[in-house]
C-alpha positions in Angstrom: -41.4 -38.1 6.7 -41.8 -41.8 5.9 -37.7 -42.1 4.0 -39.0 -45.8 2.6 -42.2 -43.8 1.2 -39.5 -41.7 -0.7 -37.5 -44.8 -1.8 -41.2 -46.3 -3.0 -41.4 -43.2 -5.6 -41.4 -45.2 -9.3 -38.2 -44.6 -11.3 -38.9 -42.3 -14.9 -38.3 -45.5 -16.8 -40.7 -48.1 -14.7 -43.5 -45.0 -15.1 -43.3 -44.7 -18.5 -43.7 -48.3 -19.2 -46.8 -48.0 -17.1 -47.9 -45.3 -18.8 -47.1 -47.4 -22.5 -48.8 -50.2 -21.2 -52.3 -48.1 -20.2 -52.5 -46.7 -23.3 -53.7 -43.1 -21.5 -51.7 -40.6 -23.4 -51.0 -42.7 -26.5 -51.1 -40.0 -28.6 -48.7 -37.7 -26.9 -45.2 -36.9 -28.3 -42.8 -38.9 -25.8 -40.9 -35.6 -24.8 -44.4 -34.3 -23.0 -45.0 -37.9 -21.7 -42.0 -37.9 -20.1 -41.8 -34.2 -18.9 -45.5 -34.9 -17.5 -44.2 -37.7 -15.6 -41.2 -36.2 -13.9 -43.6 -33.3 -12.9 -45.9 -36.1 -11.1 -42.7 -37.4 -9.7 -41.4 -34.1 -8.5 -45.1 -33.6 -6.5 -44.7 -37.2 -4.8 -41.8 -36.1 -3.4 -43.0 -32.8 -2.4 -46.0 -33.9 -0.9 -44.2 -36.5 1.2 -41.5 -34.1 2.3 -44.1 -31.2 3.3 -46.1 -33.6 5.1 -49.4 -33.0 3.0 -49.0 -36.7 1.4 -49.0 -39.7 3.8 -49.0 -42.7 1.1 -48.2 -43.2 -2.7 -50.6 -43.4 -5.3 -51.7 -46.5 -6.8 -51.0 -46.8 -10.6 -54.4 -46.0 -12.0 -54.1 -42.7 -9.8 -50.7 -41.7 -10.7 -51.7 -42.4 -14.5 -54.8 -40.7 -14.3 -52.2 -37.5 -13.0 -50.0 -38.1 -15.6 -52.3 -38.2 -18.0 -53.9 -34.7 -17.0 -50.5 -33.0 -16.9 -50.3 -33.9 -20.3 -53.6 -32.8 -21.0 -52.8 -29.3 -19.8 -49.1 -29.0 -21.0 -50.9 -29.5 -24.8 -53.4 -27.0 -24.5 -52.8 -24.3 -26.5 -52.1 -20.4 -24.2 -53.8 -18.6 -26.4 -57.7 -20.6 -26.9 -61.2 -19.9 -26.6 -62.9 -18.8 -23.8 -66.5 -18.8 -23.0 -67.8 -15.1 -22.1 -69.9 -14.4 -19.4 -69.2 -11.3 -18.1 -71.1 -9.3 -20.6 -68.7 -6.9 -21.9 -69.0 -7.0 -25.3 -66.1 -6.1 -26.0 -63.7 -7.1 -23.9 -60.1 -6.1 -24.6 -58.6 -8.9 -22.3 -61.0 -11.8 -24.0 -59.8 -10.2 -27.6 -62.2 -7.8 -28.3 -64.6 -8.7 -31.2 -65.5 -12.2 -32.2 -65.5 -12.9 -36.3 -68.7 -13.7 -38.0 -69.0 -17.1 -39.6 -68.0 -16.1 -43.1 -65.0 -14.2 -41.6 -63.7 -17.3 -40.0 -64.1 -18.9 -43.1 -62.5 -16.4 -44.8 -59.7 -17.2 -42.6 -59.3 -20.6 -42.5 -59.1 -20.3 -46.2 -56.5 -17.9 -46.6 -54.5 -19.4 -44.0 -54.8 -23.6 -45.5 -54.2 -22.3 -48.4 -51.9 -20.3 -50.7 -53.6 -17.0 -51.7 -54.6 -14.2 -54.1 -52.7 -11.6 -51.3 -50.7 -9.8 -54.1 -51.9 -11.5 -57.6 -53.6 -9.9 -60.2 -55.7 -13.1 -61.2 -57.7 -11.4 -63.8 -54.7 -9.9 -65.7 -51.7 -12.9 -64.4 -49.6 -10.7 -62.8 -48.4 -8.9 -59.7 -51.3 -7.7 -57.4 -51.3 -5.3 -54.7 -52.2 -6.2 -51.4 -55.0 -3.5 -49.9 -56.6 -3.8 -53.2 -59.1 -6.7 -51.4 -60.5 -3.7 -48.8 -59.5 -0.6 -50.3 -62.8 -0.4 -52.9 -64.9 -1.5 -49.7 -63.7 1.1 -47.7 -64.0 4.3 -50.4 -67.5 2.8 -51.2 -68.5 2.2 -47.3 -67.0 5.5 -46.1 -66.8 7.6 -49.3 -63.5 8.2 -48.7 -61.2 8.5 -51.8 -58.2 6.1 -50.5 -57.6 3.8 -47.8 -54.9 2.1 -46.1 -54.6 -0.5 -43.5 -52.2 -1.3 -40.7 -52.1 -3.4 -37.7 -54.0 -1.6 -35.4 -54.7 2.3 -34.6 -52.1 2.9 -32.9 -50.1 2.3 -35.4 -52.1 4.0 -38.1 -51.6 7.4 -35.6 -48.2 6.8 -35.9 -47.8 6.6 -39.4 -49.9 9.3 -40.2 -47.8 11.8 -37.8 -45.0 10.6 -39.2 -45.4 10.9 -42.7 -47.6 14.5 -42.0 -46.1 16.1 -39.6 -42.6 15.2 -38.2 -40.0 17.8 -37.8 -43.1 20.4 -37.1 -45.6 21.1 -35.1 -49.5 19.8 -34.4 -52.3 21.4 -32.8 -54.6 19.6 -30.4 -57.1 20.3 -27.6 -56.1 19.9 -23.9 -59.2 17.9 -23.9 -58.2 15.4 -26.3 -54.9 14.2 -25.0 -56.4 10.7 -24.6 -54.4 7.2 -22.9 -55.2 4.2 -24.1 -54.4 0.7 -23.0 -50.6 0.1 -22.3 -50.0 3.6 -21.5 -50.2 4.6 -24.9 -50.6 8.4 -25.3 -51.1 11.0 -27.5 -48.3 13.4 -26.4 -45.6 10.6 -26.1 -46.6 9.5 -29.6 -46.4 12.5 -31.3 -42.7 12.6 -29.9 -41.6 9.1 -31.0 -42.9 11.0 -34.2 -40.7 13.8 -34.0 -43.8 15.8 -34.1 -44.1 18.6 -31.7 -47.3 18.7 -29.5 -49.2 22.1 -29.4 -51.3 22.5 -26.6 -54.5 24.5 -27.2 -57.9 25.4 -25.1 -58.2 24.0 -21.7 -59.2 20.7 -20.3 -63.4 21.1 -20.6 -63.7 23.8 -23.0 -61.6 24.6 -26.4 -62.8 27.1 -28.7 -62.0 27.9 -32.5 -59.8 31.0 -31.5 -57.6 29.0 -29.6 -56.9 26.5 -32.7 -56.1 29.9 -34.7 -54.3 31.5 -32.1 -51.9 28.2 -31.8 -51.0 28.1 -35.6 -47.9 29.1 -36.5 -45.0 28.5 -39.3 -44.0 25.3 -37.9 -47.7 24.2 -37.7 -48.0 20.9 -39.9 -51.5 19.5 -39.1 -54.7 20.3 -36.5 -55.4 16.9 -35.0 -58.7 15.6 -33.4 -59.2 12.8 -30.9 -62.5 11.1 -30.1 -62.9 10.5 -26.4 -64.1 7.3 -27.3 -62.9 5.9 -23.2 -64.0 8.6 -21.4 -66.5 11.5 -21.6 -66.0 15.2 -20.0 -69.0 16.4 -19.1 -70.3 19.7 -17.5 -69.3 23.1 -18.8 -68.0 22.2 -21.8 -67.1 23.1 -25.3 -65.5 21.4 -28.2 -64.9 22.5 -31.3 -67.2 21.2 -34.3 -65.3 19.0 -37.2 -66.8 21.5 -39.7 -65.5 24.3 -38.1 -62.0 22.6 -37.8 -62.1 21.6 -41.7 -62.9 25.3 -42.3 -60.0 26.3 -40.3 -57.6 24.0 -41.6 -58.6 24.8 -45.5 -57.9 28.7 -44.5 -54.9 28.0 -43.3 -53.4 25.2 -46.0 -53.4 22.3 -42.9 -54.4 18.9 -42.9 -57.1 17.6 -41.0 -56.6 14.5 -39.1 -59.1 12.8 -36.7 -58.4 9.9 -34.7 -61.5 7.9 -34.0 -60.8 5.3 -31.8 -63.3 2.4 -32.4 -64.5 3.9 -35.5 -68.1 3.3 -36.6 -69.4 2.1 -40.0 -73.5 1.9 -38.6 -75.1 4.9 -36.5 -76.0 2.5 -33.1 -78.2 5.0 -31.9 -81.3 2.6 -32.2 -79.5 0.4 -29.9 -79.0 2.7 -27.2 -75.4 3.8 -27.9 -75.0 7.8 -28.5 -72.3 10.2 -29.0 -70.3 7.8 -31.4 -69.5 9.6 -34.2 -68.8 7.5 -37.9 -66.5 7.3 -39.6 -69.0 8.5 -43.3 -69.8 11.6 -41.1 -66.3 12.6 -40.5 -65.5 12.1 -44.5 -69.0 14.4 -45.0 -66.9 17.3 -42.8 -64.2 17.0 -45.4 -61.8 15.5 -42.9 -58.7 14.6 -44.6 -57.8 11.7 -43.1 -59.1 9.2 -40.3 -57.9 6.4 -38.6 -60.3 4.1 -36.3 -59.8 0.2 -35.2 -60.9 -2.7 -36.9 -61.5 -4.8 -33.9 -63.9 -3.1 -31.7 -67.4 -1.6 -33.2 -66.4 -2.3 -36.2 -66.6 -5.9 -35.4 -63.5 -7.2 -37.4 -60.0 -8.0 -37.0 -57.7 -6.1 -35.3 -56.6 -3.7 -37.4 -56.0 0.2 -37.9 -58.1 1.4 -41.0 -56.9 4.8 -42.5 -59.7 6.7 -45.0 -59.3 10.3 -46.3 -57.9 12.0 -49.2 -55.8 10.6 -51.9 -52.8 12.6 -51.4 -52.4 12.0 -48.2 -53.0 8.1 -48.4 -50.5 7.9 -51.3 -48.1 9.8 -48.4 -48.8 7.1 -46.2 -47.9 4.0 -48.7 -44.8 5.5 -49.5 -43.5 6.0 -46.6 -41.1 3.3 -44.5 -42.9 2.8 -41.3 -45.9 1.3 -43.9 -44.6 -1.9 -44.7 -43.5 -2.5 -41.1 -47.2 -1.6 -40.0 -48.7 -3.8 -43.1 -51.2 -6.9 -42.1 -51.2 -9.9 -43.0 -53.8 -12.1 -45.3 -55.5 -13.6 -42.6 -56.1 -10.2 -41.2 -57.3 -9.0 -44.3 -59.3 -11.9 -45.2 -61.3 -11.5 -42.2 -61.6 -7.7 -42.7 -62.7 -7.9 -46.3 -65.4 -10.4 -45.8 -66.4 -8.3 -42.4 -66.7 -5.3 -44.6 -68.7 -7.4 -47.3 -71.3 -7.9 -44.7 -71.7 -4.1 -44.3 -71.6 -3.3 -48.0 -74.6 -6.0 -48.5 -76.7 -5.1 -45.6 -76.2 -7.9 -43.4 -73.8 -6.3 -40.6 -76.4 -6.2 -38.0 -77.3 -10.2 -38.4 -73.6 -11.9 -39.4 -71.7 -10.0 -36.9 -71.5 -11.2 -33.5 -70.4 -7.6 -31.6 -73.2 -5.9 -33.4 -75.9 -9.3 -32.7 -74.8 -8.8 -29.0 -75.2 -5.0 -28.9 -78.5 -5.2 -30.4 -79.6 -8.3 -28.4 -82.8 -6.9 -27.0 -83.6 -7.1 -22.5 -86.7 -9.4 -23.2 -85.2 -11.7 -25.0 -81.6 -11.9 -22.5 -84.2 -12.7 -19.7 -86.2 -15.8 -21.7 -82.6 -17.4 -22.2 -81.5 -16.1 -18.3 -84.9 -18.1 -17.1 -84.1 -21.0 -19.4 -80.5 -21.9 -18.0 -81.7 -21.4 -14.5 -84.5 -24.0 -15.3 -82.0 -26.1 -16.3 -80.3 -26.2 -12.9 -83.1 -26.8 -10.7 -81.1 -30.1 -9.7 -77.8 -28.6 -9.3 -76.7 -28.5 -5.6 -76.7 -24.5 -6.8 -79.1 -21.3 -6.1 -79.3 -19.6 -9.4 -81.2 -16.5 -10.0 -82.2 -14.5 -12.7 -81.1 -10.5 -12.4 -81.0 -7.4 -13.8 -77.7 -5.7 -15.0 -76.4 -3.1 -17.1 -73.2 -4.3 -19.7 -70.5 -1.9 -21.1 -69.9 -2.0 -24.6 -66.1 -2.6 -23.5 -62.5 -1.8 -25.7 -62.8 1.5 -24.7 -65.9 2.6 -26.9 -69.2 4.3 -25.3 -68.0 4.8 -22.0 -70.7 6.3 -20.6 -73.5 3.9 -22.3 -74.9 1.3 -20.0 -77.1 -1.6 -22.1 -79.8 -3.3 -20.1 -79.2 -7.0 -19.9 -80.1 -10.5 -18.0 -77.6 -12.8 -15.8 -77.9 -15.8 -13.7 -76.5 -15.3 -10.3 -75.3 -18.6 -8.8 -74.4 -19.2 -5.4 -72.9 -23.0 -4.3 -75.0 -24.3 -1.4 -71.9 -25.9 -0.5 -68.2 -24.0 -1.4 -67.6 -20.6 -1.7 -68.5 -17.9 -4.5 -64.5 -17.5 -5.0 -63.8 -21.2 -5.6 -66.4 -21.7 -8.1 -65.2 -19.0 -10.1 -61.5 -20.3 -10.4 -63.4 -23.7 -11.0 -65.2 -22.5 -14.2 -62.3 -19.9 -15.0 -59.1 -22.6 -14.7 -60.9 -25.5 -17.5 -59.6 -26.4 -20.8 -62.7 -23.8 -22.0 -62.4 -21.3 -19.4 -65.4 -19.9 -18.8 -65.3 -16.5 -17.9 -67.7 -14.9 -15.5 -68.0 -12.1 -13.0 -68.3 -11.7 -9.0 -70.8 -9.4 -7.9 -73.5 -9.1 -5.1 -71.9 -12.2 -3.5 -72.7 -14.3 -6.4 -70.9 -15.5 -9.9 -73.0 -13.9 -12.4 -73.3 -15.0 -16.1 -74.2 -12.5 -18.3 -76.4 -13.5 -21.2 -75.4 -10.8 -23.5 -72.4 -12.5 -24.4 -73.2 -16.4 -24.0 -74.1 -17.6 -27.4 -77.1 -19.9 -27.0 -75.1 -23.0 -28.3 -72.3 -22.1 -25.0 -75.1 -22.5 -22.9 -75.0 -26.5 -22.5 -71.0 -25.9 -22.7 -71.8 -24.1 -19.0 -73.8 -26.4 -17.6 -71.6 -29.1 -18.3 -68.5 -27.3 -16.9 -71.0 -26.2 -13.4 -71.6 -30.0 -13.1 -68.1 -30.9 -13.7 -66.6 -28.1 -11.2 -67.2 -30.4 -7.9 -69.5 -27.4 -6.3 -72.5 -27.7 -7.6 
């Protein structure tokens, strides 16, 4: 170690009086400009003392680092991503992308003050679910509707204000995880709601739903296995049945559907999701789904069912802890507006991407790879299959396009953290020894976004 190199390093003072004078980050508050260049300072030293730096920077260098450590230290944590890894909805990447109007919607609500609990037609005091509730009797044909801040809440509240101090029964089958270890049993306990085990793993029959009522029985509970499927010799119980059961026996109904479904995506290849209009046809009393994942909305946890019940839930404490807020339910109402006029399929972007069809994912796979002929890159056009992702349609596989690219010079892994570590990270996925790029979720407009950042990475 060169001890004159170290007494070389510029003082705080001297660089930021370089820094003044170049004009580079003359928009930057002062405190980052100054925290940027004691972070460039701190490196110097490191880099001469480890032996991996034999000279100083000149200025234009040392700015240039300055200048990018303030760059990065202003970038928002949470900020858009580009998605190529094809999962629709991908819990990690938020789940479902807002439609145009939504964001709108959004933007709106939060520039500006609000109609979130005024009565503009009569001058007074408005309440604030009035903006969805219609839209969700009318889409559903339920009688009431609540909203909270996502289903697991909604589960919560509605075993809280049914069922706590008793018991409710459920099927061995159903007693799902979700993300974060959130489970059925240890909910119904923060509920104070005892869990009554019925059936067995694969098969549950009506008899054992009768058999496991009792005096302390406040409600029968059904759970969509909307993140997993079992499969084989099975049997569930039908929602009819169940509805039957619990009228008999003077019990609510409650079913927990998971993503929740306004349109039947069986044209697009997605079975064995139930929606939510079919559950309120059983006669269902109430039940929850999310707003964020087929739905296509905010997040959000969307309780539908009977008016007693829903007037329960509004009453009770947990609800204004669980409430949203406007730019939640801004973004819901218009997504909801879309379904109510017919245009769900073309305004929102989880359903667009779900009903994207193969042809078409390979013309726009063939297009980019056209358009890096030049690239010091092999890209290929291949086959996949995408998950729907957030835990819905486990089981359903959608045909789709990608382009595999492999650098001619670096490695697979270092162009991935090169795409993955920009101010737009760009999301992909490794597989088959290449980076892949789905097409099913790169809009079209990304597409010169991509090739920008592959030119820009240094390995292609």
């Amino acid at each position: 170690m060169d001890n004159q190199l170290l007494r070389n390093i510029p003082k705080v003072d001297e660089l930021l009086r370089t820094i003044e004078q170049c004009g580079c980050c003359a928009d930057a508050p002062l405190q980052t400009v100054t925290e940027a260049v004691r972070e460039a300072l701190e490196e110097l030293r490191t880099g001469l003392k480890d032996g991996s730096l034999q000279a100083l920077p000149d200025a234009d260098a040392l700015c240039a680092r300055i200048a990018a450590l303030v760059r990065q230290a202003r970038l928002p944590s949470l900020r858009g991503v580009i998605n190529g890894t094809g999962v629709v909805l991908h819990t990690n990447l938020g789940r479902a992308c807002l439609s145009e109007r939504a964001v709108a919607a959004v933007n709106d609500a939060a520039r500006n003050y609000s109609t979130l609990e005024y009565d503009v037609q009569n001058g007074c005091r408005g309440k604030r679910y009035a903006h969805v509730e219609g839209l969700l009797c009318k889409l559903t044909g339920a009688e009431s509707a609540l909203v909270v801040n996502n289903n697991a809440a909604a589960v919560l509240l509605i075993l809280s204000a049914m069922a706590a101090g008793g018991e409710v029964v459920v099927s061995r089958g159903e007693l799902v995880e979700i993300g974060g270890s959130f489970r059925i049993p240890e909910i119904m306990e923060s509920c104070g709601c005892k869990l009554h085990e019925v059936g067995a793993t694969n098969k549950t029959h009506l008899g054992d739903y009768e058999r496991g009522i009792n005096e302390n029985t406040r409600a029968l509970l059904k759970v969509h296995t909307s993140n997993y499927k079992i499969m084989g010799f099975t049997k569930n119980v039908e929602l009819d049945e169940m509805v039957a059961l619990g009228r008999e026996r003077e019990l609510p109904v409650i079913q927990d559907l998971g993503s929740g479904l306004l349109l039947d995506l069986s044209p697009l290849g997605i079975q064995d999701e139930p929606t939510v209009q079919e559950s309120i046809r059983a006669g269902v009393d109430v039940v929850s789904f999310s707003g964020d994942k087929l739905l296509g909305g905010p997040q959000a946890g969307i309780i539908v069912g009977k008016k007693c019940y829903i007037d329960l839930l509004k009453k009770h404490p947990l609800h204004r802890a669980m409430r949203v807020d406007k730019m939640t339910l801004s973004a819901l109402e218009v997504t909801l507006r879309s379904y109510a006029e017919g245009t769900a399929l073309q305004e929102i972007p989880t359903l667009s991407m779900l009903a994207a069809q193969a042809l078409n994912l390979r013309e726009r796979a063939e297009r980019f790879q056209r358009a890096l002929l030049d690239a010091n890159i092999e890209a290929e056009v291949v086959a996949e299959w995408d998950q729907v992702g957030g835990g819905s349609a486990p089981t359903q596989l959608l045909p789709t396009y990608a382009v595999a690219l492999r650098p001619k010079d670096g490695s697979v892994d270092g162009l991935e953290r090169a795409m993955r570590i920009r101010e737009r990270p760009v999301i992909g996925r490794i597989a088959h020894d290449a980076y892949l790029l789905d097409m099913r979720t790169l809009r079209e407009d990304e597409l010169p976004c991509v090739q920008q950042a592959l030119k820009e990475s240094g390995l292609v």
